[in-house]
C-alpha positions as CSV (number, residue, x, y, z in Angstrom):
1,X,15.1,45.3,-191.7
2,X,17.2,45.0,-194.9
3,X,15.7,45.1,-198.3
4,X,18.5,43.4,-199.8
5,X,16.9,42.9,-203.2
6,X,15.6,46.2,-203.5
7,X,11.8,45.6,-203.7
8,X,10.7,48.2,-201.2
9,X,8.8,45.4,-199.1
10,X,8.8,47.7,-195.6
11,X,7.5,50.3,-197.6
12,X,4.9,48.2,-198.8
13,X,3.4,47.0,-195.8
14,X,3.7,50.3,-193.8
15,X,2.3,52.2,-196.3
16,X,-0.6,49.9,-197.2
17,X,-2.4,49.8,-194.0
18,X,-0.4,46.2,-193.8
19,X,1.8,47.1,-190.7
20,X,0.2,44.6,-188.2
21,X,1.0,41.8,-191.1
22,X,4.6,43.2,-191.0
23,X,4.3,43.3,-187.1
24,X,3.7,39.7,-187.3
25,X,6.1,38.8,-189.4
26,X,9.2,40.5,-188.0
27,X,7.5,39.3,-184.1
28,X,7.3,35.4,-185.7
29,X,11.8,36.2,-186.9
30,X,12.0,37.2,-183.3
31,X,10.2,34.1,-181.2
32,X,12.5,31.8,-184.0
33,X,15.3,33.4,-182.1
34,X,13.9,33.8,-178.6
35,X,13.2,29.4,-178.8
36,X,16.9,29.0,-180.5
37,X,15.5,27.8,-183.5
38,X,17.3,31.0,-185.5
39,X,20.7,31.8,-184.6
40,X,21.2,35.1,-185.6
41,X,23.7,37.2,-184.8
42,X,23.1,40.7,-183.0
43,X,23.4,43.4,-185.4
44,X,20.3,41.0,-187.3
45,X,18.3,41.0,-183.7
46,X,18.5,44.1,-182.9
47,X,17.6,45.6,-186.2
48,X,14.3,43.1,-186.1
49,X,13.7,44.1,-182.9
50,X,13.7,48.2,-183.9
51,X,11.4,47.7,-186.8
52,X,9.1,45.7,-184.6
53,X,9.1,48.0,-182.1
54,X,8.4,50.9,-184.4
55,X,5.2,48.9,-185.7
56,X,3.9,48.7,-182.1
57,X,4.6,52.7,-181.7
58,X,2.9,53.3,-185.0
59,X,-0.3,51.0,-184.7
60,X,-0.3,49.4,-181.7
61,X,-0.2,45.8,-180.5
62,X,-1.3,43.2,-183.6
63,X,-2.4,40.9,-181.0
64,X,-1.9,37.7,-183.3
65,X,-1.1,34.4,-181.0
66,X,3.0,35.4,-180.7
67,X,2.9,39.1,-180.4
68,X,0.1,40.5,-177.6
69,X,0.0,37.7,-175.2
70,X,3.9,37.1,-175.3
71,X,5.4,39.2,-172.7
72,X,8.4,37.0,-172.9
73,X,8.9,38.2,-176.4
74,X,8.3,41.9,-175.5
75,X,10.8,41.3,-172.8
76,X,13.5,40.8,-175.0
77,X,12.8,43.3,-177.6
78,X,12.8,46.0,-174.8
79,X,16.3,44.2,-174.0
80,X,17.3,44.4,-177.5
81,X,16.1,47.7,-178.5
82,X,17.5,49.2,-175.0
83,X,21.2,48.8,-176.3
84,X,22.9,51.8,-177.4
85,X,22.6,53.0,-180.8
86,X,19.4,51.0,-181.6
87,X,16.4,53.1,-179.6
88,X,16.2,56.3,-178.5
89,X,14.7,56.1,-174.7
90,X,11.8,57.3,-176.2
91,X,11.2,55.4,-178.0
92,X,11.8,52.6,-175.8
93,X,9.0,53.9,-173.1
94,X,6.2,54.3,-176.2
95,X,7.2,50.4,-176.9
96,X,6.1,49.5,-173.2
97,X,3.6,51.6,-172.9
98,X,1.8,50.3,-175.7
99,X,2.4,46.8,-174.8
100,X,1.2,47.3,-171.2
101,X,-1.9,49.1,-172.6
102,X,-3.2,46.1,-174.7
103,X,-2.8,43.6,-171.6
104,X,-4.2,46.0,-169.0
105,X,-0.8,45.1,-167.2
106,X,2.6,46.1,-166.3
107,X,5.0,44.6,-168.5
108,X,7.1,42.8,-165.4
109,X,3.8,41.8,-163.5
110,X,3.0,39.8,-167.3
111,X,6.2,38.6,-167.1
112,X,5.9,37.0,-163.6
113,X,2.8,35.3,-164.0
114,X,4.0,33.4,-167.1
115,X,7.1,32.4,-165.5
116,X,4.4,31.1,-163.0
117,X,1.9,29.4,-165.2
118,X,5.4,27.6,-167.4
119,X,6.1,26.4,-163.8
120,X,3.0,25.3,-162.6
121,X,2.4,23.0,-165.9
122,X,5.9,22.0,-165.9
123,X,5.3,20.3,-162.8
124,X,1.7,19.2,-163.3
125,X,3.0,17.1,-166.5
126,X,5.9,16.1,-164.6
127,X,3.5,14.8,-161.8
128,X,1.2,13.0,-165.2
129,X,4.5,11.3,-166.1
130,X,5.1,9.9,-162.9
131,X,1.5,8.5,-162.8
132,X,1.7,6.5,-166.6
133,X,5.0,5.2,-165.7
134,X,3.9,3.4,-162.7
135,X,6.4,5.0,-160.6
136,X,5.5,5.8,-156.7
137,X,4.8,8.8,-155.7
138,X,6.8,10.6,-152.8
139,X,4.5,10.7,-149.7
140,X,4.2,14.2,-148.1
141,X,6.1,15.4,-145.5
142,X,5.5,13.7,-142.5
143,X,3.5,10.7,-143.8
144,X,5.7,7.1,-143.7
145,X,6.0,5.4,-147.5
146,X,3.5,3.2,-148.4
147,X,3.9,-0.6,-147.4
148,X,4.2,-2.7,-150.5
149,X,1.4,-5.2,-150.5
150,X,2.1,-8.7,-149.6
151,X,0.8,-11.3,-151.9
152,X,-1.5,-13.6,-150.1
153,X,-0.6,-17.2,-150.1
154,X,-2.0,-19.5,-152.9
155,X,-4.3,-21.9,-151.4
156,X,-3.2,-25.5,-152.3
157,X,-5.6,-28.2,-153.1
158,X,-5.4,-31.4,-150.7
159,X,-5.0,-34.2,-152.9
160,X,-6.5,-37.6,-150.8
161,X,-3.3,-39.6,-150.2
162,X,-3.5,-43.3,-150.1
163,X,-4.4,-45.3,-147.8
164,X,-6.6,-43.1,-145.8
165,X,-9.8,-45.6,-146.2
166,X,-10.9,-44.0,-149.3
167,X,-12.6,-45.8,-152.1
168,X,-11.5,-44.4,-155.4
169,X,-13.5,-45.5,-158.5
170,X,-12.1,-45.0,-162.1
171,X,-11.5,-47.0,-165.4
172,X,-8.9,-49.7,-165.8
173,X,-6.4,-48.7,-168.3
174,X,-5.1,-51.9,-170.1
175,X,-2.4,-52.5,-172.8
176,X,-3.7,-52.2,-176.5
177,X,-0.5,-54.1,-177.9
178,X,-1.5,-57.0,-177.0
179,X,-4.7,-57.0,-178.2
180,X,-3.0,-55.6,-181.8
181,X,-0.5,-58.8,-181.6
182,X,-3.4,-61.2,-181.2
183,X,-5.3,-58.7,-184.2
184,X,-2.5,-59.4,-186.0
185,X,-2.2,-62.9,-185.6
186,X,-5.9,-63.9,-186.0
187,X,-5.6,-61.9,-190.0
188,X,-2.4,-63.5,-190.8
189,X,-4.0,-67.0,-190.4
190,X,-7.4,-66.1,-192.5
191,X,-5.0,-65.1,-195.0
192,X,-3.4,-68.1,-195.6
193,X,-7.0,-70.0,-194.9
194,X,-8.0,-68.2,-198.2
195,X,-4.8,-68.6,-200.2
196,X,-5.0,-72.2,-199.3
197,X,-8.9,-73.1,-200.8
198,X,-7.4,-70.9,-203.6
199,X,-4.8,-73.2,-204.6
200,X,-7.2,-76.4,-203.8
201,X,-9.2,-75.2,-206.9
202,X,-7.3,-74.3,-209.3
203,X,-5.6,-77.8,-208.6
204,X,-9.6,-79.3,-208.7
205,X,-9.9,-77.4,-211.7
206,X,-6.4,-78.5,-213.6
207,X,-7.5,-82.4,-212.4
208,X,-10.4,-82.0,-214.3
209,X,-9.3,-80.7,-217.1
210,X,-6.4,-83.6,-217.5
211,X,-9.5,-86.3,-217.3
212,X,-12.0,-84.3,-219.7
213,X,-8.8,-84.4,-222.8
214,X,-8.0,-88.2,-221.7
């Protein structure tokens, strides 16, 4: 690790009884990179790689959720710190001793069984996926593809056709525009019936009128 600014920060946390918060630290840098999400270059990865290391050596395993139960990550940092120039030997074997002596497990055997277990819910979501999307799955070996299911015929209500001797009984449906022309007719002539008696007395009414100045 470089201190670029000066500030004595390794110092800090090996010297404070912080190394497993430095072990973290420098293990979260090295899962960015092992997941691609950090492209650093070498010289950067391998010197991350040594400090971690050296933290395991001093204290053992932090066992936070990225360091003790990662044997991927360990797997690389033994990769990284195993190049020439970064490691001695060593301290290369104290690295995976101490690793293998907070899982109870050889480092490779760790390695195996989480290949497995990625696998084995790679292919269980995989198999989820297939269900939601509706898709069919593939039959076993052996076994013929399901049929599709045929959809079963509609059954169609006879209608009675005519003519077969049946009495059908109903309303009559007759046209309302005549009845509206006759409406029609019948108010037009009450109409002028009334405007008619109208005029008859205001002509009774102007006769009398004439004979009562006379």
């Amino acid at each position: 690790m470089e201190d670029c600014y000066g500030l004595g920060m390794e110092q800090f946390f090996t010297s404070s009884g912080n190394d497993w918060a430095f072990q973290s630290m420098t293990g979260r840098m090295l899962e960015a990179v092992r997941k691609e999400y950090w492209d650093a270059g070498l010289a950067t990865r391998q010197s991350i790689a040594a400090a971690y290391a050296q933290s395991v050596i001093r204290q053992g395993m932090a066992c936070c959720d990225h360091t003790c139960n990662n044997p991927l990550l360990n797997q690389m940092v033994v990769s990284l710190v195993s190049m020439p120039g970064v490691l001695s030997p060593e301290q290369v074997m104290k690295f995976k001793v101490a690793v293998e002596r907070a899982a109870a497990k050889n480092l490779d055997e760790q390695v195996r069984e989480r290949r497995e277990l990625q696998k084995t819910l790679a292919e269980s979501f995989a198999a989820e996926a297939g269900k939601t999307s509706g898709k069919p799955s593939t039959p076993p070996p052996g076994e013929p593809p399901p049929q599709p299911s045929q959809p079963q015929p509609q059954q169609q209500a006879s209608a009675p056709e005519r003519g077969d001797g049946q009495t059908v009984k109903g309303f009559r449906m007759k046209d309302a525009n005549a009845n509206a022309d006759r409406t029609e007719l019948a108010s037009s002539g009450l109409q002028w019936t009334v405007l008619a008696a109208v005029f008859g007395l205001i002509a009774v009414f102007a006769l009398g009128c004439l004979r009562r100045e006379r």
